[in-house]
N, C-alpha and C positions, 0 to 999 in steps of 0.2 A: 484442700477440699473443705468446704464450710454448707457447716448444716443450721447455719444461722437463720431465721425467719428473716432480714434482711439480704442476706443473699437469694434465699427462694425466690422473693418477691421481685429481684433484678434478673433474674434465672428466669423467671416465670414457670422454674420446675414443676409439674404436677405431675403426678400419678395417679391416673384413674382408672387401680386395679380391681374388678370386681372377685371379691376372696370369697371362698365356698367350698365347699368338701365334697359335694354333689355335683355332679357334669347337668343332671338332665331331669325336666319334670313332662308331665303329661302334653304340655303343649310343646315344647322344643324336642321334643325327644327323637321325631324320624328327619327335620334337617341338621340337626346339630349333630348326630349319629351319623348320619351320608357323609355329611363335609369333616369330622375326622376320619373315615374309611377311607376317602377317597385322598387324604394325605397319606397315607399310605405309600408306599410307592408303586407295589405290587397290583392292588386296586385301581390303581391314576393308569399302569399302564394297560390292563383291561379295558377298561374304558375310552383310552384312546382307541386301542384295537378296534371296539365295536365301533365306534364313527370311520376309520376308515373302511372298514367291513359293508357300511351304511351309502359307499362313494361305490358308483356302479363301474367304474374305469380301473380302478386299482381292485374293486373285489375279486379275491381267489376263492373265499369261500363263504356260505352261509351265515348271514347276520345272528343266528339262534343259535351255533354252536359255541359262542361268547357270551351270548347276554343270558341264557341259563343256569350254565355255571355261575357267572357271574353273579344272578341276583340268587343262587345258594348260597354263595361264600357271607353276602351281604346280608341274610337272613340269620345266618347262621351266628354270624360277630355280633349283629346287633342283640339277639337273644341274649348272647353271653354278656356284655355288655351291661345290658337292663339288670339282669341278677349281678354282677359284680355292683353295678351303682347302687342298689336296694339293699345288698345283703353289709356291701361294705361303709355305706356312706351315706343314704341317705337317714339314717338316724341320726347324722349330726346337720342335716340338709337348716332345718326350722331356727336351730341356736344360731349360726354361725350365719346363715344367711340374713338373718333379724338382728345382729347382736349389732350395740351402737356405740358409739364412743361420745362424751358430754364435750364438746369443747369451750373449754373453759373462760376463752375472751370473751367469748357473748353467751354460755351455756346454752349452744342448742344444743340440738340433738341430728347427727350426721350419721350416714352408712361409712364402713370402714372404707368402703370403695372411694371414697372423696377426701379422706386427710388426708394431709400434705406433710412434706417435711417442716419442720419450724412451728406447726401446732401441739399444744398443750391438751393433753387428752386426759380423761377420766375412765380407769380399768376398776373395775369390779371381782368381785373373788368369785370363782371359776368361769371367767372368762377367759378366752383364747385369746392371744397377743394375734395379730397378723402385719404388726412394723416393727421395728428396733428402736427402741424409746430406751431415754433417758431417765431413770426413777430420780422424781423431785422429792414426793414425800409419801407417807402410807399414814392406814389409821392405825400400824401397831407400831411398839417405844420403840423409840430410837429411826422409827422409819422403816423398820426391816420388813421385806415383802417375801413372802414364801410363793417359790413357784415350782411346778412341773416342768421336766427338761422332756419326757418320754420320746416326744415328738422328734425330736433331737437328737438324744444317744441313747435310747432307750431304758434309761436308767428312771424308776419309779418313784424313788428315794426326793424329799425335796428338797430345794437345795435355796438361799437366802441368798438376796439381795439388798442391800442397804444404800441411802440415798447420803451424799455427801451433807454435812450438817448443818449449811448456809440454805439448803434450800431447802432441807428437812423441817426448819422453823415455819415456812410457808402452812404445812399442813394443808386444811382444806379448807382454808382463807380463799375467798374470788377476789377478792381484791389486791393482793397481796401476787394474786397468780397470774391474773390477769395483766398487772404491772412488770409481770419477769420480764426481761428484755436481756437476758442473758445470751452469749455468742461462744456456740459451741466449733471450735475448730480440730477436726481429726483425721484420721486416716482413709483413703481412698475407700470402699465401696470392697470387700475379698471376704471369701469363704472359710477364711479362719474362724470356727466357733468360739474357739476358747481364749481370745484376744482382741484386745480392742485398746486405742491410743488414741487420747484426745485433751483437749484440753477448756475449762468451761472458765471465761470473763465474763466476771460478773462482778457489779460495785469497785471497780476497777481493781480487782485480784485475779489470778489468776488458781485454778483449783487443779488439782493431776483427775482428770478421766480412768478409767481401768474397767477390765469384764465385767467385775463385781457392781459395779452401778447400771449397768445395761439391760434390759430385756430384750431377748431376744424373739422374732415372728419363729412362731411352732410351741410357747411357751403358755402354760396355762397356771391363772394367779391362781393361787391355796390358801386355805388360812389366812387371809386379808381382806377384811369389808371393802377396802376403797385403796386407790392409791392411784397419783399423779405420774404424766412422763411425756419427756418435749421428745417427740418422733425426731429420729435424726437419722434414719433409712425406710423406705418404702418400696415396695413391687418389686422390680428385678433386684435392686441393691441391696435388698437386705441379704443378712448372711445368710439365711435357707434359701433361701431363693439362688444365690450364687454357687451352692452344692447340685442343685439340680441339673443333671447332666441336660437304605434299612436296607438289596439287592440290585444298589449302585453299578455294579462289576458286569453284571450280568446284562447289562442292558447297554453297557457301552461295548460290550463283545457282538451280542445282537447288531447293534448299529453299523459296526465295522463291520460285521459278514455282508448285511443287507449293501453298504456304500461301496466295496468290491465288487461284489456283485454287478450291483449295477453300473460302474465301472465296464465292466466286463463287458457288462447287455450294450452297451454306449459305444463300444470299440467294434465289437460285431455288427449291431446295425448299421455304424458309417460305414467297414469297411465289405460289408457281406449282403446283410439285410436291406440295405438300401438296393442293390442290381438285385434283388428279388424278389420285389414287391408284386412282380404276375403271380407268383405262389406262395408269398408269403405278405398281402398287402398288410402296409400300417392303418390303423383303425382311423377313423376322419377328425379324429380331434389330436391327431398324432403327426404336426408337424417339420420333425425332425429328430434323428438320433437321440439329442440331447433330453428333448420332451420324454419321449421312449423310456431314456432311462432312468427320467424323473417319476416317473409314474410305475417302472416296474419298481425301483426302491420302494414301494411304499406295498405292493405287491408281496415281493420277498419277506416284508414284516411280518406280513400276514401269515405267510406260509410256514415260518421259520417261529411262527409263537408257539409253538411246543418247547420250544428254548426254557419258555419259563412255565412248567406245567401247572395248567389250572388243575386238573382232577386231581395234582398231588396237595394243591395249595387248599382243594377244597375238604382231601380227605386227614388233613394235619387239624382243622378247622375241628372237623367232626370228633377226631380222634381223642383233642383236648377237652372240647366240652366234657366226652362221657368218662373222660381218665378222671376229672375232675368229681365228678358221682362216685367213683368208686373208691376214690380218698377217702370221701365222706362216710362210705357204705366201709368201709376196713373195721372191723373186728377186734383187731391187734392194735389200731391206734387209739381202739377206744382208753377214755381215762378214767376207772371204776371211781375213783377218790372225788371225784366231784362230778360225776356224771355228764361228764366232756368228750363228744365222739370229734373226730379228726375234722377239721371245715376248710376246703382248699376255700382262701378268699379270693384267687384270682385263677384265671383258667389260662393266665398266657405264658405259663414259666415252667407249663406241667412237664415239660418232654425236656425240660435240662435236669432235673433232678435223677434219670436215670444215668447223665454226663459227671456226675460229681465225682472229682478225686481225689481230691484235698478236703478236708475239713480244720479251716485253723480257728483256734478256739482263745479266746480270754480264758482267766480263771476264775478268777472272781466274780460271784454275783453270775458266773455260769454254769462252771464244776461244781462250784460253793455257795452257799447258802448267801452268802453275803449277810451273815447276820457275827457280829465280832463280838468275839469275848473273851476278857482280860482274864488270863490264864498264870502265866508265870511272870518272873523278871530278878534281874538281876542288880543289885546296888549295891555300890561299894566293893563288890569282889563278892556278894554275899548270894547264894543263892536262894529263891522264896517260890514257894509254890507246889513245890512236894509234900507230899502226905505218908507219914512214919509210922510205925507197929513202935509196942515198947521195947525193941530189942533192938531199932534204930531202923530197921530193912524199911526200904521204900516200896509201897505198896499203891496197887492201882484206883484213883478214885469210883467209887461208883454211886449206886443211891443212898444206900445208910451210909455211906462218909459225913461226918459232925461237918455243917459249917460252920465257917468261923461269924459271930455274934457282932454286930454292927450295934447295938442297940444304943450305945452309947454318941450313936452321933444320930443326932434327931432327922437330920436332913439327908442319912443314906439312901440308896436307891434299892427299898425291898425286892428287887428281883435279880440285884447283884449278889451270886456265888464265891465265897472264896473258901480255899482250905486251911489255909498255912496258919496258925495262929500267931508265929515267930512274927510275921513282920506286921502285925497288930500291934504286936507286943511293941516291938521296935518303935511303932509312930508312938504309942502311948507313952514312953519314957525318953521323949523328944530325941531321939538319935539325930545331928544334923544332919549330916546325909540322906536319911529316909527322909527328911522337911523337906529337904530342897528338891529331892527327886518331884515328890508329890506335886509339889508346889511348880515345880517346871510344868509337869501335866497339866495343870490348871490353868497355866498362863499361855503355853505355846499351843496354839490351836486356833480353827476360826470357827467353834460352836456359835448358835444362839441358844442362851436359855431360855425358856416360856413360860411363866406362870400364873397359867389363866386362873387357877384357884388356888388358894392362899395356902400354900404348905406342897404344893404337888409340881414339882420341879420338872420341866421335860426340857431334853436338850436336842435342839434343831441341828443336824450336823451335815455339811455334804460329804463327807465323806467316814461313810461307819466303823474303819479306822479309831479316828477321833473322837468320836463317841463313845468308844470302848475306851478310851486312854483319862479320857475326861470325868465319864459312871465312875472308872477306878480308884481315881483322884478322888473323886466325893463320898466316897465309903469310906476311905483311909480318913477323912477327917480332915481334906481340903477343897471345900463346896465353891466351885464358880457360882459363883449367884446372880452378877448381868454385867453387861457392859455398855459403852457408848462407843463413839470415834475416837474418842481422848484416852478414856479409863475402864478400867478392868476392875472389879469387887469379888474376891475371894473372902470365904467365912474359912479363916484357919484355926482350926481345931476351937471351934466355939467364938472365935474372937475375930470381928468384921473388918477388913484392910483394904484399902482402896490401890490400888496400881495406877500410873499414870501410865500411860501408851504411849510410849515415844516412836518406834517404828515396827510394822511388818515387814518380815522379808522373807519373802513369799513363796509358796515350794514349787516347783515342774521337775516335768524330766530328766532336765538335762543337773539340776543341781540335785536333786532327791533329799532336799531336805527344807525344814522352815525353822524360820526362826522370830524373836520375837525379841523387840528391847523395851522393857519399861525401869521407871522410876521408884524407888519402892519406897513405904512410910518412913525407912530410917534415912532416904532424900543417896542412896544408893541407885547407879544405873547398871542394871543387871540384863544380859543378852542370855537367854536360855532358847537351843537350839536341841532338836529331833529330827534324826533323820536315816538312810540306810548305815548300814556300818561301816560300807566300803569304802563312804564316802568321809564319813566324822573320823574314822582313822586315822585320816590325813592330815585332820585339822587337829587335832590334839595336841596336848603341851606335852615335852618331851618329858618332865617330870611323871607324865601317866604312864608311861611303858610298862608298867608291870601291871597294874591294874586294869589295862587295856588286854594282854594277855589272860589273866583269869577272865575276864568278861569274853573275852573274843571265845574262850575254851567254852562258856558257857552257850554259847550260840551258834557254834560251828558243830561242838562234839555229844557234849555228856546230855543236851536236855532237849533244846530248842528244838534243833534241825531232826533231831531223832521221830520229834514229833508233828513234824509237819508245822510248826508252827509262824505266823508272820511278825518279825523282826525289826527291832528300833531302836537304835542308841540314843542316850538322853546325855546333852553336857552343858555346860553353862560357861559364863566367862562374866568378871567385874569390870566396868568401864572406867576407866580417870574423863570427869567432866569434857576439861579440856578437849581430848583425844575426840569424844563423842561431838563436841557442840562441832569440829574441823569438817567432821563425818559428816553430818548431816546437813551441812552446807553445800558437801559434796553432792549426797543423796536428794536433796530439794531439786539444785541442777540437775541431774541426772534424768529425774521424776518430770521435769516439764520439760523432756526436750522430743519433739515431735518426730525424727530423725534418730533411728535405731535406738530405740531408748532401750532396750530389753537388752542390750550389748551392755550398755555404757550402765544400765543398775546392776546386771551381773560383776561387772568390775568393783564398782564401789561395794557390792556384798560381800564380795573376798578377802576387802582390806580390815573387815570388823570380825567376820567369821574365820579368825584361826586362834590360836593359843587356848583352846578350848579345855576346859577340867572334865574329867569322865565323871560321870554320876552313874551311870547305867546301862541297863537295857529292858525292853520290856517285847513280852510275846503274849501274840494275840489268835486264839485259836477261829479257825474259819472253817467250818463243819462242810463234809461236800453233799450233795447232794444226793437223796435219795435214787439206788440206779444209775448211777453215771459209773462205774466200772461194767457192768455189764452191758451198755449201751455201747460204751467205748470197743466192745470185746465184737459184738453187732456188726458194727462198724468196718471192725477190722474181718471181719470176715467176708465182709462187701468189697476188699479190699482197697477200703477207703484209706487215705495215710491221716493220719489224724495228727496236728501242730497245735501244742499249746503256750501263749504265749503268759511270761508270769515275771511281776517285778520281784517273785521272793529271792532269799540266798540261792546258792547251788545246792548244799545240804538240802534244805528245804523244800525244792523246786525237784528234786531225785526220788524223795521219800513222796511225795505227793504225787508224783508222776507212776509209784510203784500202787499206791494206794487206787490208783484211777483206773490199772492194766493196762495203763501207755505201755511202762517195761513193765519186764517177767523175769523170772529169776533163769528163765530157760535162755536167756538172752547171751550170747558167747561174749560180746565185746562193745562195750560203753566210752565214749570217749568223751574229753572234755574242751572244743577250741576256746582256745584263751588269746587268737590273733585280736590284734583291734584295725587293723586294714585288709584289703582281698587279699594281697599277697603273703602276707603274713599265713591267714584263713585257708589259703589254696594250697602251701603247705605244708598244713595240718594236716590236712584232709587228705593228699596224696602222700603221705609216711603211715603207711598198714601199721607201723609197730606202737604206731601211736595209742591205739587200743588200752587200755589200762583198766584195771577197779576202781567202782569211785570211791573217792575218801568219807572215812566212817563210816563205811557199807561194808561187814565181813560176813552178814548173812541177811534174809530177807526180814526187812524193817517188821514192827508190832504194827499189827494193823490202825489207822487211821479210824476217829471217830465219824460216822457217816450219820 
């Protein structure tokens, strides 16, 4: 599939989607309102009713006991209708119906409704995406575009895009852009958001495509005056669009009553009705059985439309509107904290929310604050992060706890906390181990830094994770200070070092971890990899065994998991030239092959990611949420079953789960499946004695910071 402007143009592809947020304005508003009502199914079939109702040969009963009801129902949608469009969307009616895109070969100025795939468009910062474009270039370094996902996965948080560096040079050159004649070849048109496979020739090279170059339509730019992108999905194809998904049963059961029926009426008049016609004549337009019982089928419809009850379809109608008021009007969902009473935005979902019986939950960024903070960690076997009296006893932090003093590195993050002085101490009298820990934090990650003013560092991260792992690293005295596509520039302890970027290897679910290989100034290639611990276990050098056990102890038993906290090994590994230049011969293959490539770079990731040195661990506290143990307790008394789903350990995901009132100490029997197929799983689940205490639980956990 080719989203080539050469191909469009043999295609004659267009799209001429008109995008809006708003259904309806003063002048469209009573046919465009009828003709979705009357898609409907429910509606469509009313309305047939009243046209045969209308035929004086088949009427059973009065035209006005249909069309009454009927135009209730229809008064009644449309109302609701008009306030859902007002309340929920016509404030973005003006932006998004006006909003333009510059095209760039002749810089006009076009409706969204008319681009095509293979045009080169000009987006603006906060405007709304509504195609899947290609980022050429932007007006911030390096090209990076900050955008809003909200539309998307609800996540607020923004998250960077950066433009490959060949066409990042472009910038906001018309000539230069108008000149691109670049041929994008990728993957079919699917509703995967978070993947994308492509490949862009240009200048006769070949570049790797990936999500990170992509905008997606639902997306809105941030933080970016201007930025470039060659549309390479529009209207139905784009990925929102391909997530976008009524009393069928009920009318084909009707239909068969009525075609038996009349059946029926058809055998009786041949073989009865017809020698009866002195006392029972057929009407004059009634010339034959078959006739008869064409006409009474359509009879029986009539008769038999109680089948689908209007008075209840009209009093569901009613019932929703004013449930909808009294959302509104609730007391108890008012929110004093910002003067926020309850607002239903739609009136058509009101009557499931008494059907709920599940509630399955993320954790993060929904129990939790999603706001992270570099808490403790572990290096070298050593543990950091605990706060001591003079007699040694561990003691709980609160507000008069000393922090520890950053002053000596100019470029710290004054709103980073730490307690521990030890491992201050530690980076100050260059321990290499505490270097290289640091130093991995600095390197493995996909921050952007920002520094609109001269001294005031902000780090763009999608994921707040990384952000906390990254702040930490720059307080200890190892400052990321920016990158490109190539290189990485870390300020280590005062002293400025450039990193060559030789590869990303990149995290998801199924590997849960990332990694990162650069070249360092002493002309060393260095792989420094983070990721869960279940997973980095595996991979470590048989020489760690013991040091992997203290660290494992510090994360399963004595500190981490105790406190709820989220969890990450750090380890690194030195490359022999050679060995790497093979690799990445490998990894380039891999990278342009259009045909399962996510298989075939997870393979090649396996072969560099093992023999790995333990450096650490590090724990990242995630505060829950004000009120979600008592809402959770709500819940349970609605006897809602409530599922939360969490990437933490098991330790960690138990204590959290105690801290929430998921469990209760009153709980008789907690178990743990550890099948990895059904059968395995099924059991588990049917052996009662499976039942067990969880590990490192011999009474109810310290309470959790909220």
């Amino acid at each position: 599939y080719s989203c080539s402007e050469k191909l469009n143009e043999l295609l004659h592809i267009k799209y001429l989607e008109h995008i809006k947020t708003s259904k309806y304005n003063a002048f469209n508003f009573l046919p465009v309102n009828l003709f979705e009502q009357f898609q409907r199914l429910a509606n469509a079939y009313f309305l047939f009713l009243l046209f045969l109702q209308l035929i004086p040969q088949i009427a059973s009963l009065a035209w006005y006991t249909t069309v009454m009801p009927l135009m209730v129902v229809l008064s009644i949608t449309a109302v609701k209708d008009a306030i859902d469009d007002l309340a929920c969307r016509h404030s973005n009616l003006t932006f998004l119906q006006n909003s333009e895109s510059s095209l760039s070969y002749r810089m006009v100025t076009e409706k969204w409704m008319n681009i095509e795939v293979g045009d080169v468009i000009k987006l603006e910062n906060n405007q709304a995406v509504t195609a899947d474009i290609l980022l050429l270039s932007s007006s911030e370094p390096y090209s990076l575009t900050y955008i809003e996902t909200a539309e998307l996965d609800g996540e607020t948080n923004l998250k960077v895009k950066q433009a490959i560096s060949v066409t990042s040079e472009m910038e906001d050159n018309l000539k230069l852009l108008s000149a691109f004649d670049g041929e994008v070849r990728c993957e079919c048109p699917n509703n995967k958001l978070d993947r994308f496979t492509g490949i862009l020739t240009y200048r006769g090279k070949n570049y790797i495509l990936d999500h990170d170059r992509l905008i997606l339509r639902g997306c809105v730019i941030r933080n970016t005056d201007w930025c470039y992108g060659l549309v390479i999905f529009t209207g139905p194809d784009t990925k929102l669009m391909q997530n976008s998904g009524k009393l069928l049963s009920i009318f084909l059961f009707l239909g068969s009553m009525c075609f038996i029926l009349a059946i029926g009426h058809c055998i009786w008049e041949n073989k009865k009705g017809y020698y009866f016609q002195d006392f029972l004549p057929w009407k004059e337009y009634v010339s034959s059985s078959v006739v008869s019982a064409t006409l009474i089928f359509w009879s029986y419809f009539i008769i038999l439309n109680t089948m689908v009850p209007i008075s209840l379809y009209v009093s569901v109608e009613i019932i929703r509107l004013g449930n909808s008021f009294y959302i509104n009007w609730d007391r108890k969902m008012f929110y004093e904290p910002k003067n926020t009473p309850a607002q239903a935005r739609t009136t058509t979902l009101n009557e499931e929310l008494g059907q709920v019986t599940y509630v399955f939950s993320d954790k993060t960024g929904t129990l939790t604050q999603n706001i992270m903070i570099f808490n403790k960690c572990s290096i070298n076997g050593i543990f950091y992060g605990g706060v001591y009296d003079k007699n040694g006893q561990r003691v709980e932090i609160s507000e008069k706890t000393e922090k520890v003093d950053f002053s000596y590195n100019k470029l710290a993050d004054p709103k980073f906390s730490f307690y521990d002085k030890t491992l201050v101490e530690a980076v100050k009298r260059g321990d290499h181990r505490v270097h290289l820990f640091f130093l991995s934090l600095s390197l493995c990650h996909t921050v952007i830094p920002e520094e609109k003013v001269e001294g005031e560092l902000v780090y763009q991260a999608q994921s707040p994770d990384e952000g906390a792992l990254v702040t930490a690293a720059r307080n200890f005295g190892f400052v990321f200070r920016s990158r490109t596509s190539e290189t990485i520039m870390v300020v280590e302890m005062g002293e400025t070092k450039i990193y060559q970027l030789l590869a990303i290897l990149d995290f998801n679910n199924v590997r849960k971890r990332m990694s990162v290989i650069v070249r360092t100034p002493e002309d060393r290639v260095m792989l420094f990899c983070k990721g869960a611990d279940t997973i980095l276990c595996q991979l470590l050098h048989p020489s760690c065994r013991s040091l992997k056990e203290v660290t494992m102890d510090h994360l399963d038993v004595s500190d981490f998991a105790v406190d709820g906290l989220r969890t990450l090994m750090v380890a690194y590994r030195e490359l022999d030239n050679a060995f790497f230049h093979n690799w990445s011969l490998k990894h380039s293959e891999a990278c342009l092959s259009l045909e399962d490539r996510e298989s075939e770079i997870s393979l090649v990731y396996e072969e560099i990611e093992k023999d790995l040195m333990l450096l650490g661990a590090t724990a990242i506290e995630d505060k829950l949420q004000d009120g979600v143990p008592e809402t959770i307790i709500t819940l349970n008394k609605a006897k809602i079953k409530v599922w939360v789903l969490t990437g933490d350990k098991q330790e960690t995901a138990v204590n959290i789960a105690y801290a929430c009132n998921i469990f209760h100490d009153e709980m008789d029997g907690i178990f743990i499946v550890e099948g990895k197929d059904n059968e395995t799983v099924q059991q588990e689940l049917r052996y009662d004695g499976r039942t067990m205490p969880l590990p490192g639980r011999q009474s109810p956990p310290p309470p959790i910071s909220r």
